[in-house]
C-alpha positions as CSV (number, residue, x, y, z in Angstrom):
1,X,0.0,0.0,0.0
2,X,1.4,3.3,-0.6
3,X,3.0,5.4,1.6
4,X,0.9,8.4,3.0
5,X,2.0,11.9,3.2
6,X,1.1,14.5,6.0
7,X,1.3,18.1,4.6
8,X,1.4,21.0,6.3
9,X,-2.1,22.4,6.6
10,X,-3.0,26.1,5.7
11,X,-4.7,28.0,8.9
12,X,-5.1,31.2,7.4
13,X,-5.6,32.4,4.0
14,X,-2.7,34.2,4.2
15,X,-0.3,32.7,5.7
16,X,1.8,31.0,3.1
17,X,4.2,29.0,6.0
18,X,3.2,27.5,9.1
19,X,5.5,26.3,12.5
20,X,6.0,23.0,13.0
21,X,5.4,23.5,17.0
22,X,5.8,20.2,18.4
23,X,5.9,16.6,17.3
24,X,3.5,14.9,20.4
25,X,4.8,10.9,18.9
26,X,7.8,9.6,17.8
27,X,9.5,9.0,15.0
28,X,8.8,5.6,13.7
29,X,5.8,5.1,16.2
30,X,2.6,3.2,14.8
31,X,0.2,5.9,15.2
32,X,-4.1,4.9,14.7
33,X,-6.2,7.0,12.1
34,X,-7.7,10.0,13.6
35,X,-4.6,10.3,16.1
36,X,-3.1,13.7,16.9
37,X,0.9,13.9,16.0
38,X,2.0,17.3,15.9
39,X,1.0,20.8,16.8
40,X,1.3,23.5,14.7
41,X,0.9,27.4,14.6
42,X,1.2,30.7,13.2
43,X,1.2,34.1,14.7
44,X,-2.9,34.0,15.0
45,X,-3.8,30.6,14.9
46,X,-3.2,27.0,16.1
47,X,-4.2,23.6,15.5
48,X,-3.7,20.1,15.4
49,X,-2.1,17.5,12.6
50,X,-4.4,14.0,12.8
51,X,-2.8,11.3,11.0
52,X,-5.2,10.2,8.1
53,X,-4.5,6.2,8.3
54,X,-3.0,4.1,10.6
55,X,0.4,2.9,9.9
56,X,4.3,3.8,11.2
57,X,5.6,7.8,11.1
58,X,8.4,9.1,9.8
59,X,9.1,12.7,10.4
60,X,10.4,15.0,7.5
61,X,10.2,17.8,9.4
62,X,11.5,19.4,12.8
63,X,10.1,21.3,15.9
64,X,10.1,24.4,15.4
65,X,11.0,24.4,11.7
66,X,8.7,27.2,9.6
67,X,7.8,25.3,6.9
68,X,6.0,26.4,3.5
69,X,2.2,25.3,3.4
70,X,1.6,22.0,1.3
71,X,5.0,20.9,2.1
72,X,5.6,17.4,3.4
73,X,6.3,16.8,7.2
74,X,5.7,13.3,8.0
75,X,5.0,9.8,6.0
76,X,2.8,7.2,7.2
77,X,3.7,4.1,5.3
78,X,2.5,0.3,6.5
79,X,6.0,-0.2,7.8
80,X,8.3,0.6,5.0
81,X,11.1,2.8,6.9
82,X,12.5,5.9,5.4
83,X,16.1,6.1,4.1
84,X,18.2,8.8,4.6
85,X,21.4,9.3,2.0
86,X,24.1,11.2,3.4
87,X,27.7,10.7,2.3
88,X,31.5,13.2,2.8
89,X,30.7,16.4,0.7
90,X,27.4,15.6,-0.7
91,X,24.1,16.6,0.7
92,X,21.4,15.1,2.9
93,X,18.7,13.6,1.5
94,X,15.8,12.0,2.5
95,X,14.2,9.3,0.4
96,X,11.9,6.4,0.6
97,X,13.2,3.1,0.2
98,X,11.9,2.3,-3.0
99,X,13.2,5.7,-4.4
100,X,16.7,4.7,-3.3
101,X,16.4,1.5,-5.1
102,X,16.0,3.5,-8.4
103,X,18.6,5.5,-7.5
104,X,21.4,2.6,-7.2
105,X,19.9,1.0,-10.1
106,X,20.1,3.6,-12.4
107,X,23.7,4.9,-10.7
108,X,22.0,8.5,-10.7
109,X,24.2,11.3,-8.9
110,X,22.4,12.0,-5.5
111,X,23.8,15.6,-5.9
112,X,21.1,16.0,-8.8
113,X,18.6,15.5,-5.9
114,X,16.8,18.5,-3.8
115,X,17.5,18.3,-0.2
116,X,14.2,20.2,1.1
117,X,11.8,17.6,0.5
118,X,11.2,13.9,0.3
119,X,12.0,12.0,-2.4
120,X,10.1,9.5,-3.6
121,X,10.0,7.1,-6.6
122,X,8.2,9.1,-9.2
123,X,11.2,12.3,-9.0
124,X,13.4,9.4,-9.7
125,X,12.0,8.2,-12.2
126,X,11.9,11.7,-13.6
127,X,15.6,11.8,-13.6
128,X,15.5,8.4,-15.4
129,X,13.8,9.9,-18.6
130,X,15.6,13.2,-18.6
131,X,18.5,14.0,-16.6
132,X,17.9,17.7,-15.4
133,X,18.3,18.8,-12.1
134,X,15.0,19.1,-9.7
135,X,16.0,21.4,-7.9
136,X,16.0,23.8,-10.8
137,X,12.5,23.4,-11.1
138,X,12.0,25.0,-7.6
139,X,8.4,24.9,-5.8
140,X,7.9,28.6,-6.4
141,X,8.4,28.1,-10.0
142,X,4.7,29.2,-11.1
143,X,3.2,29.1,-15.2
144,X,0.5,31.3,-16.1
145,X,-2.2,29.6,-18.5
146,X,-3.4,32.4,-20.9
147,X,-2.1,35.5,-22.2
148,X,-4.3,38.2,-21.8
149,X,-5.3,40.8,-18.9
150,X,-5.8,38.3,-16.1
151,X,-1.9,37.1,-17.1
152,X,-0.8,41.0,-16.9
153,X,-2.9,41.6,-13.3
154,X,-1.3,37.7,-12.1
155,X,2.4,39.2,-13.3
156,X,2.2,42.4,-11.5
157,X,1.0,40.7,-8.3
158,X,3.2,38.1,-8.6
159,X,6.1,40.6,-8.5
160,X,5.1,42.7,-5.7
161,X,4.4,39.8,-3.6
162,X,7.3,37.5,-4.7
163,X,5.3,34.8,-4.1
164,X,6.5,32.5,-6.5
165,X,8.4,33.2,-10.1
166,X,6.6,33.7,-13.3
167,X,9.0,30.6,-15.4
168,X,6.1,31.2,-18.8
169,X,2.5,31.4,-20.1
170,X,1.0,28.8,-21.9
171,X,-1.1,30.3,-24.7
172,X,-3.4,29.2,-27.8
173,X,-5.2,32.1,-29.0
174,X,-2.1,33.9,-29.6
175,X,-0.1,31.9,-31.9
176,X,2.5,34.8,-33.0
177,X,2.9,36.5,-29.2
178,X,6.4,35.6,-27.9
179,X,6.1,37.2,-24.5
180,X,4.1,39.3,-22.0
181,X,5.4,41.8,-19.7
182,X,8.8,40.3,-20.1
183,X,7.6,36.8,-19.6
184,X,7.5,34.4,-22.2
185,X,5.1,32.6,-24.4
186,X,6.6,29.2,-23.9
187,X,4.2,26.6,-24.9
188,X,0.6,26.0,-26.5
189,X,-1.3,22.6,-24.9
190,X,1.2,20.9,-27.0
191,X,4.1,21.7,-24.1
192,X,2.1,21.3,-20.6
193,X,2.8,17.5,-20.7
194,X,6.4,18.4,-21.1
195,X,6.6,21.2,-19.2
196,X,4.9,18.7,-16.3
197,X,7.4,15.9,-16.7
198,X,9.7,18.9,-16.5
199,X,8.9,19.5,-13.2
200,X,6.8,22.4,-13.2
201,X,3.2,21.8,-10.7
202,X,1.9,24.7,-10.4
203,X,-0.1,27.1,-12.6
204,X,-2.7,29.4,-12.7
205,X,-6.0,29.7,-14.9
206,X,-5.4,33.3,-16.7
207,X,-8.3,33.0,-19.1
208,X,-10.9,35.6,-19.5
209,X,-14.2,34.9,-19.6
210,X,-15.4,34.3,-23.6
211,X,-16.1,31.6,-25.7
212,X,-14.0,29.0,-23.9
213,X,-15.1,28.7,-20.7
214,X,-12.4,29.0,-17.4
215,X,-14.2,25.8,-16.4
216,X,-13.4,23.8,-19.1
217,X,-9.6,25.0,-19.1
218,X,-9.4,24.6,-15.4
219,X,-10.3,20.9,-15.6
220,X,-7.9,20.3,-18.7
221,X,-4.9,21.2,-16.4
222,X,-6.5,19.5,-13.6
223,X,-5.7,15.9,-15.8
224,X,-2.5,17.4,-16.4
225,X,-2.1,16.8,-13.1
226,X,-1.1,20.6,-12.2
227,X,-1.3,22.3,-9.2
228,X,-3.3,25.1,-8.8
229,X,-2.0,28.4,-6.0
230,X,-4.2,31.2,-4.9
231,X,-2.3,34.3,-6.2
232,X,-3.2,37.5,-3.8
233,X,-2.3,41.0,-4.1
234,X,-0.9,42.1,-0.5
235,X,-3.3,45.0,-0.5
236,X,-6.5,42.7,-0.4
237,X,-8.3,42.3,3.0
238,X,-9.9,38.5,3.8
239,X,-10.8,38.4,7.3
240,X,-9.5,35.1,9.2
241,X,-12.3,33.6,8.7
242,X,-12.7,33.6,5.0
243,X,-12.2,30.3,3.7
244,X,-11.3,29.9,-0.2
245,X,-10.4,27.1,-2.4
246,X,-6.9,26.7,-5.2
247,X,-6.2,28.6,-8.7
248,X,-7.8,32.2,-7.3
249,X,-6.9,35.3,-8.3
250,X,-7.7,38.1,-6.1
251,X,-6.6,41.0,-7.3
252,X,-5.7,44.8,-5.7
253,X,-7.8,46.2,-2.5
254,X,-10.6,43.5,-2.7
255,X,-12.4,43.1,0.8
256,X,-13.4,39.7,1.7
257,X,-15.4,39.9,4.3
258,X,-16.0,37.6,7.4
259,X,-17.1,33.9,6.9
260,X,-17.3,34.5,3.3
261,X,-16.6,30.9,1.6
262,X,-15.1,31.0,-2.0
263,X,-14.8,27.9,-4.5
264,X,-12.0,27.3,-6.8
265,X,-10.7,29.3,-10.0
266,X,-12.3,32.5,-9.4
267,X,-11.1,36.1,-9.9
268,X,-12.0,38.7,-7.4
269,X,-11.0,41.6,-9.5
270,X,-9.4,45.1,-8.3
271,X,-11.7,46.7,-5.3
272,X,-14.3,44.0,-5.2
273,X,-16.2,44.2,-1.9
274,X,-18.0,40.4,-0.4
275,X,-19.6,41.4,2.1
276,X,-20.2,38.5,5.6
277,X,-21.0,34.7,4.9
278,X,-21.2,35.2,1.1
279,X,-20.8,31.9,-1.0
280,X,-18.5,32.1,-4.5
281,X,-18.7,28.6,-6.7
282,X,-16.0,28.0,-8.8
283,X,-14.8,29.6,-11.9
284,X,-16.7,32.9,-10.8
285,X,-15.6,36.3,-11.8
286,X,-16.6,39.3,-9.7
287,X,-15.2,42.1,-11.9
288,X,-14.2,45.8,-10.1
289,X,-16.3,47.8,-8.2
290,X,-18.8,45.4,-7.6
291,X,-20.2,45.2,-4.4
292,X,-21.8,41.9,-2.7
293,X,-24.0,42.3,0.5
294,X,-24.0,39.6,3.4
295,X,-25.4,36.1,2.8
296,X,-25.7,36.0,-0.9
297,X,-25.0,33.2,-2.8
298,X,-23.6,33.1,-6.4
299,X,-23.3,29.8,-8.3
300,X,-20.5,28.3,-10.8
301,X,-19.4,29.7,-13.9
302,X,-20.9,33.0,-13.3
303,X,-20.3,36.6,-14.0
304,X,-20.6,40.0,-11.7
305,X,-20.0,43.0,-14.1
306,X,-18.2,46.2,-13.0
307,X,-19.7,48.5,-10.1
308,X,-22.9,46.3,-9.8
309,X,-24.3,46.2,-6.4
310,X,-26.3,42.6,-5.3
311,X,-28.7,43.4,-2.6
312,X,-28.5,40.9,0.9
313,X,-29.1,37.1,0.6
314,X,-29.7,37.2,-3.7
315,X,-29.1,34.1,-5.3
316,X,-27.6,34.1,-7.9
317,X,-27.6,31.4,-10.6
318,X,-24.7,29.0,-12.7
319,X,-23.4,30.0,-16.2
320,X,-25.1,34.0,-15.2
321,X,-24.1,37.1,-16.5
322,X,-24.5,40.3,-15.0
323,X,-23.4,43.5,-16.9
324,X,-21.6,46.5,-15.7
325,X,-23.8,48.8,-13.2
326,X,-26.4,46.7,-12.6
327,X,-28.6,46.8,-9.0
328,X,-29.9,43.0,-8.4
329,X,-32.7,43.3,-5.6
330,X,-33.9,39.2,-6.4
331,X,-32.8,35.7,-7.5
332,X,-31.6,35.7,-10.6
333,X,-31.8,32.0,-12.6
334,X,-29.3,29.4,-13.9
335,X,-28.1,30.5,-18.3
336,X,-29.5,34.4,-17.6
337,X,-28.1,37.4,-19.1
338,X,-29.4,40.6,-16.5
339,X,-28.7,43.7,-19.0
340,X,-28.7,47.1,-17.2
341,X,-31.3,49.7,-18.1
């Protein structure tokens, strides 16, 4: 059975790393599903880490280590042990068994390896098929998936944040563009599969909302097997509470209000206001200006146009358009267009 891995949870939306506090088992105890093993915190928050199946830990991380959200910290495996390669002048590296098996078998140089992770068969395996270094495909290594405005508002927060690095955009609909804002056009869909085996995971949905729809481009890089960050712009307020899925944009001083719950791949454009316990689905955009009141509910695939204003608890349909300026006051159904007058 394969080996489980314990990630680091996120306890706030913005907080991008979280401390490892305190490990409350031992390494290579059996610990039971449902069991607590560490305790972790940031600056406003603390919790618990459960182990999610019963087996034997291995640590990956250390107390008090500050550790990037999503990162690995422990194994659970069904009793396979963890090796750990360390020889004079080459660096530490922890990998699982069956990882170092590939290793001796394919007389890869350990040096090729990154040392701030686990390795495990698959990144060997990698190296087997192309010999590149991993660690030059870094985790904050970030493609952008479309090239038009969305890419240009992702690139400008993406450098003032310095949340990850902007390696290309993947483009289709401009065949003859060769870069953006200084970042390049690198591939069409031809190149994600490469650029995956690469080693590049994550990327964000830059599409604007048209003929193709962000749904349908999110779930093509989903069986990609991407990985999808939230990319916010440090001026945007979300209240601690404020819980919000992968592959959002959120974009200059929007306010996200408390208890407001968004899905995945939306865009919360420049000065957006969600008002309290407002629910986003996914692939939602809610343009600039527009302003939300408490408890509404908007569904998938869905449209808010600039400076509208959506009265308290509205529901709003799927696959919905709202133009620019409009005042909704009552539900508005699934496939509707609401023109202003």
């Amino acid at each position: 059975m394969d080996n489980l891995e314990i990630k680091m949870p996120r306890l706030g939306v913005n907080d991008d790393y979280v401390v490892l506090k305190q490990w409350v088992v031992k390494d290579g105890d059996y610990v039971e599903k449902g069991q607590v093993v560490a305790s972790v915190e940031t600056t406003k928050k603390s919790a618990e880490i459960q182990a999610e199946k019963s087996g034997i830990i291995h640590f990956v991380a250390k107390e008090d280590e500050e550790i990037r959200v999503g990162d690995i910290v422990a194994v659970i495996g069904e009793g396979e042990k963890l090796s750990v390669e360390h020889q004079e002048n080459k660096p530490t590296i922890r990998m699982t068994q069956k990882a170092k098996k590939l290793l001796q078998e394919y007389q890869i140089d350990i040096r090729l390896l990154p040392t701030d992770r686990l390795i495990k068969e698959k990144d060997i395996a990698l190296l087997v098929k192309k010999p590149y270094m991993l660690r030059e495909t870094k985790n904050n290594d970030v493609l952008l998936y479309g090239a038009a405005g969305f890419a240009k508002i992702a690139i400008d927060i993406l450098r003032v944040s310095r949340q990850y690095f902007v390696y290309g955009i993947a483009d289709i609909q401009y065949p003859d563009l060769k870069e953006v804002m200084g970042v390049p056009v690198i591939s069409g869909d031809e190149g994600l599969a490469q650029l995956y085996a690469e080693g590049y995971r994550k990327i964000l949905n830059c599409v604007d909302f048209g003929t193709v729809t962000r749904r349908d481009i999110f779930e093509k890089l989903i069986r990609f097997g991407f990985e999808f960050p939230n990319v916010i712009h440090p001026s945007a307020i979300l209240e601690p509470s404020v819980t919000i899925g992968e592959g959002n944009l959120i974009c200059a001083g929007a306010i996200i209000g408390s208890e407001v719950r968004i899905g995945s791949d939306c865009v919360i454009n420049a000065g957006a206001i969600l008002s309290h316990e407002c629910i986003i689905s996914d692939h939602c955009h809610i343009a600039g200006g527009a302003v939300l009141a408490g408890l509404i509910t908007v569904g998938e695939n869905t449209l808010i146009g600039q400076n509208c204003t959506i009265y308290s608890r509205v529901k709003i349909g799927s696959n919905v358009v709202i133009q620019n300026g409009c005042n909704i006051f009552k539900d508005v159904p699934d496939h509707t267009v609401v023109k202003a007058h």
